[in-house]
VEXPA-736904 format. One record per residue: residue in three letters; x, y, z of N, C-alpha, C in turn. Coordinates in steps of 0.05 Angstrom, whole numbers, plus 5000, padded with zeros to 4 digits. Each point is the difference from the previous one (the first is absolute). Example, Ala and Ser with C-alpha at 12.3 -4.5 7.8 and 13.67 -1.06 7.14 Angstrom:
VEXPA-736904
ala526448865156498250245000501850245000ser499350214986501650245001498550225014
//
This chain:
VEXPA-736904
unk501749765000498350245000501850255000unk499950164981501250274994499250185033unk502850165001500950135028498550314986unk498050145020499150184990501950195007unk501350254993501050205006499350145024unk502450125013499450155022499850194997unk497150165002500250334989502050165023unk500650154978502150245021498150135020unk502250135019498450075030499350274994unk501050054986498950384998497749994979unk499449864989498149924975498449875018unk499349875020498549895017499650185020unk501850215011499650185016497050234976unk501750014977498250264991496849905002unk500049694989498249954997496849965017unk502149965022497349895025500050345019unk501450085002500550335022499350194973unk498550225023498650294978502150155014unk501850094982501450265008500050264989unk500650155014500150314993502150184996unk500850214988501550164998500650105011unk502850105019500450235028501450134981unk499650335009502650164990499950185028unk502650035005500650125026501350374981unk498550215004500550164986500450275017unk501950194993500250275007497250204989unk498150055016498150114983500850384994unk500550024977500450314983497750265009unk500950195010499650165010497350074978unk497550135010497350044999500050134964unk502650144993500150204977500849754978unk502549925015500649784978498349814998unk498449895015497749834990498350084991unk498850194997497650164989501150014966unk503550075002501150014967499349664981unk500949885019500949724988497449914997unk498449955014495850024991499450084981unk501550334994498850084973500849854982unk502849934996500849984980499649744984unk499749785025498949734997497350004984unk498250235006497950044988499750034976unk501850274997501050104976500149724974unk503749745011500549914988497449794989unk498549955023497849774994498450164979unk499650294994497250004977502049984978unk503150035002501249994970500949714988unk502149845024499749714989497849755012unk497950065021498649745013501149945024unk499749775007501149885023502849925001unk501749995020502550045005501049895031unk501749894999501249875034500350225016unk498550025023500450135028497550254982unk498649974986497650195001498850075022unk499149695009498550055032501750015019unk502950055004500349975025500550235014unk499950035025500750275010502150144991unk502050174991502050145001501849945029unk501949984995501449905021502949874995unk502450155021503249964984499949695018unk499749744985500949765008502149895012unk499749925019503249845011500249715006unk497249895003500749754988496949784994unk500449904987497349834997500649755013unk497449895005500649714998496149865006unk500949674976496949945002499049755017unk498850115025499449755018496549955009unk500049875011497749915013499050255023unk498150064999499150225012499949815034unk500349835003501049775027502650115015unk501250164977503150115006499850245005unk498150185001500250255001500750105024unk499049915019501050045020503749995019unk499849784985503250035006501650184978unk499849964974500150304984500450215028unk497750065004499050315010502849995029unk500649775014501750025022502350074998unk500749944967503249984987500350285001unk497450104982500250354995500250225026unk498249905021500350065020504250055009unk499649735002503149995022502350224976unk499549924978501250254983499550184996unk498150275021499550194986501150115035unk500749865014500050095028504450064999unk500250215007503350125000499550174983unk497950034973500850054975499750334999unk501050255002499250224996498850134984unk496850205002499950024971501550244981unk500650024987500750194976499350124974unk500750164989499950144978499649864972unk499550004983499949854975498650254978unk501749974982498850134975500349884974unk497950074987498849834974500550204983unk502649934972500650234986499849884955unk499049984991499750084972498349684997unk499349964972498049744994502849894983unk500649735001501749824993498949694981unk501949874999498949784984501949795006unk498949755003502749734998501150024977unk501349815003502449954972498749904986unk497749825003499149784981496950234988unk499950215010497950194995497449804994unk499749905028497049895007499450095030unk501250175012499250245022501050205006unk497550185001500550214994499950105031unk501750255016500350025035499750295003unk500150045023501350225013502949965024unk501550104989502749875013500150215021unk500949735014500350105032502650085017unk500250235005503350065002501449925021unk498250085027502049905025499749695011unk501449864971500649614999502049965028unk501950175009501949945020497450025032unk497550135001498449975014498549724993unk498750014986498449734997500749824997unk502849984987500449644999501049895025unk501250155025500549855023498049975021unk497150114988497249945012499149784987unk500349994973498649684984501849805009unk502650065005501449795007499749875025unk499350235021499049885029497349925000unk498750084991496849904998500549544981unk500950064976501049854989501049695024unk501750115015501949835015497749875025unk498650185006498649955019497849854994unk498449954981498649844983501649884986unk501749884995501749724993500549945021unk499550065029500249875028498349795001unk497949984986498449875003500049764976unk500849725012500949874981497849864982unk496850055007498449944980500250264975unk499350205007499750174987503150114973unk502149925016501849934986499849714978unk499949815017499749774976498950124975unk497450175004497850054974501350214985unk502350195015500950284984499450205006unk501850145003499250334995501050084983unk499550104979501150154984500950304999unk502550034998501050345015499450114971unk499650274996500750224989502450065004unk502650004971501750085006500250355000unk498850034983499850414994497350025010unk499050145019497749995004499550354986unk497950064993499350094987496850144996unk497850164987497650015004498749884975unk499649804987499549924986496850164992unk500150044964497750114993498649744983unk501349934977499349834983502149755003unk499349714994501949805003499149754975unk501249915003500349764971498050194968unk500750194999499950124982501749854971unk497950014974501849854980500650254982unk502149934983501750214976497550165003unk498650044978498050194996498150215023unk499449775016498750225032503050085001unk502949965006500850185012499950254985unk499949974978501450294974497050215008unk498449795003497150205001500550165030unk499749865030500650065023502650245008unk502049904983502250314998500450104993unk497150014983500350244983498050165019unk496849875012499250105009501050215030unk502049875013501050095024502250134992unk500250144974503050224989498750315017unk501650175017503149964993500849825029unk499149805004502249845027500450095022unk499550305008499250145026499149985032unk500649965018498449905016501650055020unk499650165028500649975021498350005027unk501649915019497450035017501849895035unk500050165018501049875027498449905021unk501249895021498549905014501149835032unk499349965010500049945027499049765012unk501949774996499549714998500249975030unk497649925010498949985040499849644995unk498249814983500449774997499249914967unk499449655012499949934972497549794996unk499349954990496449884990499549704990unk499949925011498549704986497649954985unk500849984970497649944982500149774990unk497349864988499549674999497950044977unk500049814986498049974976499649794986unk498249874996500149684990501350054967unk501249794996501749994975497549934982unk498550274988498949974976500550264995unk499750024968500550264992497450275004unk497949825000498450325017500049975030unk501449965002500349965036501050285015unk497350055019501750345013502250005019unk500750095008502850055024497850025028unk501249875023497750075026502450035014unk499750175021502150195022499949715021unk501949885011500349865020501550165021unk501650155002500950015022502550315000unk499450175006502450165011501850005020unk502550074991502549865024501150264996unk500750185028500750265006503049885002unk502150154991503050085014499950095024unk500949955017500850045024503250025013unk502050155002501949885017500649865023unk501549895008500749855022500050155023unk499150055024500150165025503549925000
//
């Protein structure tokens, strides 16, 4: 009698567990989100639908897709990493593009501030060796993403629409936000959880 195959465990994991999307995000000061709304708007009546249409505006620092069973320890990781952390300054300066021009940003200048916050937040959720097994995925340039997996043509249309590339805007990073959304493409963003900076007494 023929040996049936052993399905793979992450193919067995996807299959039987409903998981969700986390993005742990810097949320962009009231002006620059009000810009990036427009413009999302803007791009949707010129090319249609587009990656991160629905999602909130928000400079990413790291994703990862688990079982809403996990959220909670998620939320403890973010916790123990937002505690020492001081808050600071951040400013958001001109509209940018990847290399592969399938996203289109707002680049974010003070990286020597935020990347040793995604990296502590990061560290402190890989403490947790389920939530690690499944991944987090870091943001290496974090960034304010407007448009994403954009193809040849949406991009030529999209930068042309957002010429001349302009954009500033400052701000005063106090904490950082937990958003979740089931992995379908009309799927909205829902607020789980704010985690304040605090220093250490």
């Amino acid at each position: 009698m023929p040996r049936t195959a052993t399905p793979d465990v992450l193919t067995l994991f996807d299959a039987l567990v409903y998981t969700c999307q986390y993005r742990l995000v810097i949320d962009p000061a009231s002006s620059a989100l009000a810009r990036v709304m427009d413009w999302k708007q803007q791009l949707r009546e010129r090319i249609g639908l587009f990656n991160g249409l629905l999602q909130m505006p928000g400079i990413v620092l790291f994703e990862a897709e688990l079982p809403p069973d996990y959220e909670r320890d998620l939320c403890d990781g973010i916790q123990r990493g937002a505690a020492g952390r001081t808050p600071f300054q951040l400013q958001l300066n001109g509209v940018a593009h990847s290399a592969d021009r399938k996203t289109i940003f707002v680049a974010v200048e003070e990286l020597s501030a935020v990347l040793p916050l995604r990296d502590r937040m990061v560290d402190h959720v890989r403490a947790n060796r389920r939530i690690k097994k499944l991944g987090v995925k870091v943001v290496e340039r974090p960034v304010l993403p407007i448009a994403t997996g954009l193809k040849p043509d949406e991009f030529t249309i999209a930068w042309d629409l957002l010429t001349p590339h302009v954009f500033t805007s400052e701000q005063r990073v106090n904490d950082v936000v937990l958003m979740k959304r089931e992995l379908a493409n009309d799927s909205m963003d829902e607020h789980v959880r704010t985690f304040p900076l605090w220093p250490q007494q």
